[in-house]
C-alpha positions as CSV (number, residue, x, y, z in Angstrom):
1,X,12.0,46.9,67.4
2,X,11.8,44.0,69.2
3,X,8.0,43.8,68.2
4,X,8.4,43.6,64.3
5,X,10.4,40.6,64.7
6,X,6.7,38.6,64.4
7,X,5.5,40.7,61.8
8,X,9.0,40.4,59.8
9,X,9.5,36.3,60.7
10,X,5.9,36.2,59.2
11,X,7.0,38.1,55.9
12,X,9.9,35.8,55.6
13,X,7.8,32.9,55.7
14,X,5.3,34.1,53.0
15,X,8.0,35.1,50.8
16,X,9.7,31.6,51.3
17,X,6.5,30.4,50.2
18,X,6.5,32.3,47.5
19,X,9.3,31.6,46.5
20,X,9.3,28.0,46.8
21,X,5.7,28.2,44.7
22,X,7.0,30.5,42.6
23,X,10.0,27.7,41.5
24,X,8.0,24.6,41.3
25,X,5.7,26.7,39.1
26,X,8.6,27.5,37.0
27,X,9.4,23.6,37.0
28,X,6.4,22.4,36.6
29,X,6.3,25.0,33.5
30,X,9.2,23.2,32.3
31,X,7.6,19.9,32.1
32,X,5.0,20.9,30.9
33,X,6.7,22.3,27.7
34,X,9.2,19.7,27.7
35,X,6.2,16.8,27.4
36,X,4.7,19.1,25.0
37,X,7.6,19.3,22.8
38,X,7.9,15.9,23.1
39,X,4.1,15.8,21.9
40,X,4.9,17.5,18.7
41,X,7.9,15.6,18.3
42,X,6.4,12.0,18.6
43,X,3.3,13.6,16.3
44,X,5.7,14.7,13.6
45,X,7.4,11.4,13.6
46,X,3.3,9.5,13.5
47,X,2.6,12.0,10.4
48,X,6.1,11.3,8.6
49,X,5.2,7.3,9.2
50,X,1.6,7.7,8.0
51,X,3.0,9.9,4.6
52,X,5.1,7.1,4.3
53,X,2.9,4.4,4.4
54,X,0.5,6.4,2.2
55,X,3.2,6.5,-0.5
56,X,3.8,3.1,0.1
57,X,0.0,1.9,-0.5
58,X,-0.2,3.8,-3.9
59,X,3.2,2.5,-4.7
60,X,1.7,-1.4,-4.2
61,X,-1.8,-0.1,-5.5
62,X,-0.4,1.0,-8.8
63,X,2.0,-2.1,-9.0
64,X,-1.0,-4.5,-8.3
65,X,-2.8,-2.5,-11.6
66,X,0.1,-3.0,-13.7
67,X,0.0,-6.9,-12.5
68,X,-3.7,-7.0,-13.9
69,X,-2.7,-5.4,-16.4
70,X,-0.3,-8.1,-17.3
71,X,-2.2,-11.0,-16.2
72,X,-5.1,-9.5,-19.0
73,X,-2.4,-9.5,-21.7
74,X,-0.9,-12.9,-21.1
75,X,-4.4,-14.4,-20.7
76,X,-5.2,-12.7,-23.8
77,X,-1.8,-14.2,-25.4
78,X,-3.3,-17.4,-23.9
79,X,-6.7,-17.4,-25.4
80,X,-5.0,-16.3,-29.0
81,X,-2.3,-19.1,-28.7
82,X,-5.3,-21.0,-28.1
83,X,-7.4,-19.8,-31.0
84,X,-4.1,-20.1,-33.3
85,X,-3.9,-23.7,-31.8
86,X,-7.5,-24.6,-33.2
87,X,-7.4,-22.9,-36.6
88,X,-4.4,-24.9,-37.4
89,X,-6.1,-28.3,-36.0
90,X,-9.2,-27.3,-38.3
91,X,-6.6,-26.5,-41.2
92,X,-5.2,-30.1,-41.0
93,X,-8.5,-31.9,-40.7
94,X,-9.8,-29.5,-43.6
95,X,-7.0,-31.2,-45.6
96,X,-7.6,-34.1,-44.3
97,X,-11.2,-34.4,-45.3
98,X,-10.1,-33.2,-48.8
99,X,-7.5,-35.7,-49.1
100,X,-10.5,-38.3,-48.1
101,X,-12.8,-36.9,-50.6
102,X,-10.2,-36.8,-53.2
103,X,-9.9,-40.7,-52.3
104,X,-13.5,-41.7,-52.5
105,X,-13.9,-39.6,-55.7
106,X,-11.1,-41.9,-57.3
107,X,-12.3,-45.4,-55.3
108,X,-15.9,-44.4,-56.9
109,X,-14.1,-44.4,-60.2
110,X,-12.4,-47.4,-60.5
111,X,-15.8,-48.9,-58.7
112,X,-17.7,-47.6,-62.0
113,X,-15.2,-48.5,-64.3
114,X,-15.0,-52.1,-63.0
């Protein structure tokens, strides 16, 4: 009996091994999924953020459209306020220019009659 005690204080230190590989394996395991939840986690969180910016860049792109869009239309408003501005000018020299003819018409007439 006395010579198994080598052999069995041998077996016990394997299985001590073992075991103490076998349990950092496990905790080591337990990182591992814990960093790779924490992965997926921070991932999910990146995609949410870049959805969200995506939705915010149509959001501007389509407001920036409806600002050209309005900037065309006033400019447009411009350039007929403009246009309306110069046909009444050339309606008021028009009559002008009759009111002048109208005059020299009549100063040529008492000119001939005098």
């Amino acid at each position: 009996a006395v010579k198994d005690i080598p052999g069995l204080e041998e077996t016990v230190k394997r299985l001590t091994l073992e075991r103490d590989q076998a349990v950092r394996a496990q905790v080591n395991s337990g990182d591992h999924a814990l960093r790779a939840q924490n992965l997926a986690d921070t991932l999910a969180k990146r995609e949410k953020l870049i959805t969200n910016l995506r939705q915010k860049t149509l959001e501007e792109q389509m407001r920036a459209t409806d600002l050209e869009d309005e900037l065309e239309r006033l400019r447009e408003q411009v350039d007929q306020g403009s246009i309306d501005d110069l046909k009444e000018k050339l309606r008021e020299k028009t009559s002008q220019c009759d009111r002048y003819r109208t005059q020299l018409k009549a100063s040529e007439q008492q000119f001939k009659l005098s």
